[in-house]
C-alpha positions in Angstrom: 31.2 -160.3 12.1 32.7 -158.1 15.4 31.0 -157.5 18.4 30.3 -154.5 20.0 30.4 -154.1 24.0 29.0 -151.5 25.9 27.5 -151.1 29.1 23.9 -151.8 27.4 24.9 -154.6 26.4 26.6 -156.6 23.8 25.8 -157.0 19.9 26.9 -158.2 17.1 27.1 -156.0 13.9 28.0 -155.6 10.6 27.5 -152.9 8.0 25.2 -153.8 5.1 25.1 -155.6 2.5 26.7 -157.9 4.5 30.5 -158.9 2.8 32.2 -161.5 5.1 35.5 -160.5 3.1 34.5 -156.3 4.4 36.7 -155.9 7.6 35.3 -152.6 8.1 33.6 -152.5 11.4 30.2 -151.1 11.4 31.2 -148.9 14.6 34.0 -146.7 15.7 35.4 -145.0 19.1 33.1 -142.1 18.4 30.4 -144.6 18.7 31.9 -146.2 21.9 32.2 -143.1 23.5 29.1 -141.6 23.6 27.7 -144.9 24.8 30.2 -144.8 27.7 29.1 -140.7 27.9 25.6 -141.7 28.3 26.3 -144.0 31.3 28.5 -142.8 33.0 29.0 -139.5 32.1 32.8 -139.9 31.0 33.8 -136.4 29.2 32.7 -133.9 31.4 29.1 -134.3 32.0 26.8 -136.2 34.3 25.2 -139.5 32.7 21.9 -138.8 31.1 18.9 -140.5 32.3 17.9 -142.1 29.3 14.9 -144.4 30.8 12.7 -141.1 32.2 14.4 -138.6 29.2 11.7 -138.9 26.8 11.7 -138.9 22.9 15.2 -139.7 22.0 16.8 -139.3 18.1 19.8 -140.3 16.9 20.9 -138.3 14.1 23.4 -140.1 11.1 23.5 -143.6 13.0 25.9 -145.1 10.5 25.3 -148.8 10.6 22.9 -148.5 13.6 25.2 -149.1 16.1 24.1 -146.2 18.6 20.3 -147.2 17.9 21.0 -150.6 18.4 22.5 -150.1 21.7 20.3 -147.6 22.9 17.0 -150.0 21.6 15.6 -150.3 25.1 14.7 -146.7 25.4 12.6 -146.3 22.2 14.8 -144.1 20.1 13.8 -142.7 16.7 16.9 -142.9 14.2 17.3 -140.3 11.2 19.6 -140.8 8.5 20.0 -140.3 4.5 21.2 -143.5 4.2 19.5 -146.3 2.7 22.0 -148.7 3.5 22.7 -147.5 6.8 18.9 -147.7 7.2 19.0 -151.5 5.9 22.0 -152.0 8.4 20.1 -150.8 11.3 17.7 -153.2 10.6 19.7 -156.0 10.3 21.4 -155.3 13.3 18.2 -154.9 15.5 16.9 -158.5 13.8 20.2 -159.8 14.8 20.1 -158.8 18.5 16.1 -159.9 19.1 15.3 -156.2 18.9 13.2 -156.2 15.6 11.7 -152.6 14.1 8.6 -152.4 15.7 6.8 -149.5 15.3 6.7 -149.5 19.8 10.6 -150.0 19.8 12.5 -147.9 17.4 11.2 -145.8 14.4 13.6 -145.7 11.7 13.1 -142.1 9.6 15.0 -140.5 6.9 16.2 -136.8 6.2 13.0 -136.0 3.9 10.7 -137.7 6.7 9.3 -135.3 9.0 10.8 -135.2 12.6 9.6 -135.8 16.0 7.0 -133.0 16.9 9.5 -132.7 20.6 12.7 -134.2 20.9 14.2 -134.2 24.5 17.4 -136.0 24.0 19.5 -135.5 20.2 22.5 -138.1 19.8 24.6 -136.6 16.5 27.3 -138.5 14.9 28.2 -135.6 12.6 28.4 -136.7 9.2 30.9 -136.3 6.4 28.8 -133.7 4.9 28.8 -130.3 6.6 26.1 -129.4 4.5 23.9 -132.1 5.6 24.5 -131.5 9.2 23.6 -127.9 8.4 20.5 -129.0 7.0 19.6 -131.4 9.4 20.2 -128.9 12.6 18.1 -126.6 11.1 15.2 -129.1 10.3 15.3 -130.2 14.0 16.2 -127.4 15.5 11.9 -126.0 16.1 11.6 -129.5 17.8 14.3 -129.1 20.8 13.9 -126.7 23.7 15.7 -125.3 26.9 15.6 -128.8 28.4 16.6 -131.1 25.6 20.1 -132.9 26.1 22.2 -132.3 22.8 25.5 -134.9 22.5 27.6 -135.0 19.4 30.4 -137.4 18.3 33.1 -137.9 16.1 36.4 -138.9 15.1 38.9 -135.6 15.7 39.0 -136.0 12.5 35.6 -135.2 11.1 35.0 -132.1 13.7 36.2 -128.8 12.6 35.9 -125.1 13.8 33.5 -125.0 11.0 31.1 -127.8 12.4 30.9 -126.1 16.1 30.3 -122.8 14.5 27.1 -124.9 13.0 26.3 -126.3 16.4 26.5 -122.7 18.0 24.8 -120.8 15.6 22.1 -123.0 15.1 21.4 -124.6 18.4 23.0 -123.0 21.1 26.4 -122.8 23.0 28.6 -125.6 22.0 32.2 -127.2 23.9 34.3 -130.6 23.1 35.5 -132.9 25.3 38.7 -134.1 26.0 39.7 -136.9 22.8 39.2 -140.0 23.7 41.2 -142.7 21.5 40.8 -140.1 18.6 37.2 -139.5 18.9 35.7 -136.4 20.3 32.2 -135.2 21.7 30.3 -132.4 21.5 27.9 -130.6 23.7 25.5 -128.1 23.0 22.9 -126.5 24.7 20.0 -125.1 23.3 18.5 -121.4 24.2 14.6 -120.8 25.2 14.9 -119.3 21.9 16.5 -121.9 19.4 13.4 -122.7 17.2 12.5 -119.2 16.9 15.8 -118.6 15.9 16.1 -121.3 12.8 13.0 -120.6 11.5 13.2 -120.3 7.9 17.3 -120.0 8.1 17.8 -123.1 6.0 19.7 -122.4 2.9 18.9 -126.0 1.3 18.1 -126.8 -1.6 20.3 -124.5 -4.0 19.4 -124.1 -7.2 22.1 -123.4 -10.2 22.1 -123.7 -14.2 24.6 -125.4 -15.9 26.4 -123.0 -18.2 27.3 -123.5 -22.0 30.7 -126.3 -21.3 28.5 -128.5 -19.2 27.7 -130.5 -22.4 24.5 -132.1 -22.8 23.7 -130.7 -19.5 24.1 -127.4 -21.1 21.3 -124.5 -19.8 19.8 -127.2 -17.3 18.8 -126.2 -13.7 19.8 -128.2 -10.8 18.1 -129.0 -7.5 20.6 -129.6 -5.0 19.4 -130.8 -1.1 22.2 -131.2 1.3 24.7 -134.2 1.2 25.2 -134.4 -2.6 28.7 -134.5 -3.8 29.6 -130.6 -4.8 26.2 -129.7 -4.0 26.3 -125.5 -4.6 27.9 -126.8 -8.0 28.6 -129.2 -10.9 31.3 -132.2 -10.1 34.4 -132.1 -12.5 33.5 -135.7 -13.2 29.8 -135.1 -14.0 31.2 -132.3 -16.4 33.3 -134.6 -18.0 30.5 -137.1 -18.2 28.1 -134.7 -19.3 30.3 -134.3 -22.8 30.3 -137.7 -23.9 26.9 -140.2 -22.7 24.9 -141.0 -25.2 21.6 -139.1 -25.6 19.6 -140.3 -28.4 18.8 -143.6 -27.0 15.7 -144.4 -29.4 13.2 -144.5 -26.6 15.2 -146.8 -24.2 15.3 -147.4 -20.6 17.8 -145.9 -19.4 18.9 -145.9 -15.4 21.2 -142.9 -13.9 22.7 -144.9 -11.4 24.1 -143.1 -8.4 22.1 -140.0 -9.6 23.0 -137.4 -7.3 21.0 -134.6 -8.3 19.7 -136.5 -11.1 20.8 -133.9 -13.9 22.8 -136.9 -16.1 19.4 -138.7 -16.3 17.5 -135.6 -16.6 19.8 -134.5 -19.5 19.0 -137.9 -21.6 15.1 -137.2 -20.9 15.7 -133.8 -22.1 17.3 -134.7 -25.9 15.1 -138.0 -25.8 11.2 -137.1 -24.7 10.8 -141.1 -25.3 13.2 -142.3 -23.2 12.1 -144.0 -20.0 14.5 -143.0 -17.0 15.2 -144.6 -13.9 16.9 -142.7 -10.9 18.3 -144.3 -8.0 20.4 -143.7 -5.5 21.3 -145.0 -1.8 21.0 -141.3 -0.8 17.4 -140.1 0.2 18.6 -136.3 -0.5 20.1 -137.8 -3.5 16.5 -138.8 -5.0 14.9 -135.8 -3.5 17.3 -133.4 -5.6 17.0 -135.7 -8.8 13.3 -135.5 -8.5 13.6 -131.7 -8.2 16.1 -131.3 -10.9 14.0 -133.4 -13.4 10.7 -131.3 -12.8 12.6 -128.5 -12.9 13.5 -129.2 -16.9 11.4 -131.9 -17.9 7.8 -130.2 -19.0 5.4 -133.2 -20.5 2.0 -134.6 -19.3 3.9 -138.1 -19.3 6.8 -138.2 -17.0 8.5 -141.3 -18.2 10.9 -141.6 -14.6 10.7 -143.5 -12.0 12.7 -142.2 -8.6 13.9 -145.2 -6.6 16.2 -144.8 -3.0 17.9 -148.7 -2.4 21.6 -150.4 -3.1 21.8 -149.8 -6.7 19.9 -151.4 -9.1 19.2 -154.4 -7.2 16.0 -153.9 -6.9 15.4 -153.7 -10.7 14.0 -156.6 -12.5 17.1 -158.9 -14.4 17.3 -157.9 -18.0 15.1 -154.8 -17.9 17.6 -152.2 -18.8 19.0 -150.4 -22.2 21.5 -148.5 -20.8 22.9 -147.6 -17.4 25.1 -144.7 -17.1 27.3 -144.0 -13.7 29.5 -141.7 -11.8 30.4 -144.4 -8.9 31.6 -143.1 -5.3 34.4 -144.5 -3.7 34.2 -143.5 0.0 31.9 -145.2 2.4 31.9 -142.4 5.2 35.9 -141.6 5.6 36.8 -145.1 4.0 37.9 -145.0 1.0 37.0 -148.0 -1.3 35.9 -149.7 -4.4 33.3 -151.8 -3.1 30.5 -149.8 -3.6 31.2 -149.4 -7.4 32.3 -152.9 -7.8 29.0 -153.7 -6.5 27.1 -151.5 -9.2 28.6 -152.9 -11.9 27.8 -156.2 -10.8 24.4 -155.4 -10.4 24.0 -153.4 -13.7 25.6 -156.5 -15.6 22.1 -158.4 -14.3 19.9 -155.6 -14.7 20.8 -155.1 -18.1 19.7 -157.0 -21.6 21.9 -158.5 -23.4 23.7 -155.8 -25.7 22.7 -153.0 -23.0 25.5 -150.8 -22.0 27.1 -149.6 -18.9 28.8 -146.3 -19.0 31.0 -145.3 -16.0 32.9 -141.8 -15.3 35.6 -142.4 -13.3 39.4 -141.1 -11.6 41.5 -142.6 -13.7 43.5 -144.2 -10.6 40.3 -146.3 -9.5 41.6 -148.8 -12.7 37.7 -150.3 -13.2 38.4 -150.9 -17.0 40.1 -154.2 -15.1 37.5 -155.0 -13.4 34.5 -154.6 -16.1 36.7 -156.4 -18.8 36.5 -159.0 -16.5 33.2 -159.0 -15.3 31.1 -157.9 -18.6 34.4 -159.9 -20.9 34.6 -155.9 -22.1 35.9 -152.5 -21.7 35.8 -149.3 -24.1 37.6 -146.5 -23.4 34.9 -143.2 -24.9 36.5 -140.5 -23.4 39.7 -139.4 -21.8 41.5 -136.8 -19.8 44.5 -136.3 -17.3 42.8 -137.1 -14.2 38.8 -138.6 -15.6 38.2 -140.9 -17.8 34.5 -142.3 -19.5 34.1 -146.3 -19.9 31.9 -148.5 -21.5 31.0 -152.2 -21.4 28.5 -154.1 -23.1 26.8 -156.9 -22.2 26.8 -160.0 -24.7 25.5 -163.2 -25.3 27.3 -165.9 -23.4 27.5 -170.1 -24.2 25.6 -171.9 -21.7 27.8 -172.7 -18.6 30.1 -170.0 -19.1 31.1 -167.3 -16.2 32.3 -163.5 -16.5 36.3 -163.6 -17.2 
């Protein structure tokens, strides 16, 4: 566990789930220097007066770091994140701080946000398209007076992600770099929610064409954030020409959904299949909820749409099949964790002789690591760069482990 200093105090995070082997810190210098911004004004402008400043939001808190520290001042946090959400959370339990509704309100990208927000904290995402989206959702809630401070790693800020600031909010400037990390500042026009209005381009809306396999002729929903959101992922395309579809009326979970159209294809060719989406990702379960209405036409919607840490929250052996197209970035880390942690949950989740089916770069090497955890690893599909795994899930002696 690290500790964090600033001059609000000092706090002890971690990201979430908590992994005492993760030595990823669950803050960064972008972090640290807007906290030091907001003091003291380091970077070019006056501190702000947080205590008289009114309704604060913090915008993409990544582990809750910023909302943590800033606690004392009532701030609202918005993020897509589930596990960034849970992280917060944790962190605020951990420092005495607790989530009461009088303290901090913790809101996702799909909630609605503060009717006036007088100081915005952004720590711009990965996603351009979801800081798009997310400027233009909070944009009618700023005005003239309203304190607007960005942050990032140099990294992670782009021409392109002033240009969003500017054209959306108002007239935008960096500061100086700061070990690596940068901030923004913006400041809105007398005009700025008159002027985003009704601008927002999300969600997009596409059809598969004839190659896209049993995703052939589907529509997808797409809100901001998704992976390849204006279009169809190689590896989903890949996917798409080998998962099983006639699954006999199973329960069947699209892990990871993104826009949901994997499990929406299965509920397509099987009417009596029973699918579960989930996803980490609020916009995630938003677009797979979209996508499946948008094709699925029945008086009985056999789906469930769940947002948490993968199938965790499903009950042990209540599963047929699982099917998965695994991430492996966490923000700008790249990793395995996150996947390794899916297939360990689907393992439990599923029945005995239930199947996990995993799209994947053929560099990640998880055949190792589901031959060892599930004693088994197919190889369905192939190609130079993706390939399509599958494990099964079998009876064990008593007392035995996963090799």
């Amino acid at each position: 566990m690290n500790r964090l200093t600033t001059p609000f105090g000092s706090y002890e995070l971690t990201r979430f789930p908590e992994d005492p082997r993760d030595r990823l810190r669950a803050w960064d210098a972008a972090d640290e220097y807007l906290l030091r911004h907001l003091d003291s004004g380091t970077g070019e402008r006056g501190p702000v007066d947080l205590a008289g400043a009114g309704q604060i939001t913090i915008l993409g808190d990544r582990w809750g770091a910023l909302t943590t520290a800033l606690a004392a001042y009532h701030p609202t946090q918005i993020t897509d994140s589930y596990l960034s959400r849970a992280g917060t959370a944790a962190n605020l339990d951990r420092a005495g701080i607790g989530t009461a509704k009088s303290t901090v309100r913790l809101l996702t990208t799909q909630d609605p946000p503060p009717e006036r927000i007088d100081v915005l904290l952004v720590r711009v995402p990965k996603s351009l398209a979801l800081l798009e989206d997310q400027l233009y959702r909070l944009a009618p809630h700023v005005h003239a007076g309203t304190v607007i401070v960005g942050t990032g790693m140099v990294k992670e800020i782009h021409t392109s992600t002033l240009s969003l600031f500017e054209k959306i909010l108002g007239p935008t400037r960096t500061s100086l770099a700061e070990k690596k990390a940068r901030l923004i500042f913006c400041t809105p026009g007398a005009t700025t929610a008159a002027r985003s209005e009704g601008e927002d381009p999300w969600p997009v809306t596409y059809k598969l064409d004839q190659e896209a396999g049993s995703g052939a002729g589907l529509t997808a929903v797409n809100h901001a954030g998704i992976f390849c959101a204006d279009r169809l992922d190689v590896g989903t395309r890949f996917f798409l020409q080998s998962i099983p579809t006639n699954t006999n009326g199973a329960r069947v979970v699209d892990l990871g959904c993104g826009n949901g159209i994997v499990g929406t294809a299965v509920a397509v060719a099987d009417p009596r299949a029973e699918i579960v989406f989930t996803d980490e990702s609020y916009q995630a379960v938003a677009s797979a909820k979209a996508t499946f209405r948008a094709n699925v036409h029945r008086e009985r919607e056999r789906a469930d749409f769940l947002v948490g840490d993968g199938v965790a929250m499903l009950d042990p052996g209540s599963v047929d099949l699982i099917l998965c197209n695994p991430p492996f970035h966490s923000h700008q880390a790249t990793t395995d964790a996150t996947a390794l942690r899916m297939f360990a949950q689907s393992r439990k989740a599923l029945r005995t002789h239930g199947e996990l089916w995993v799209v994947a770069n053929r560099h990640m090497g998880y055949h190792t690591h589901l031959r060892r955890l599930f004693g088994n690893s197919e190889v369905v599909a192939s190609e130079p760069k993706f390939v399509v795994l599958r494990a099964v899930k079998q009876d064990r002696p008593r007392g035995t482990r996963p090799m």
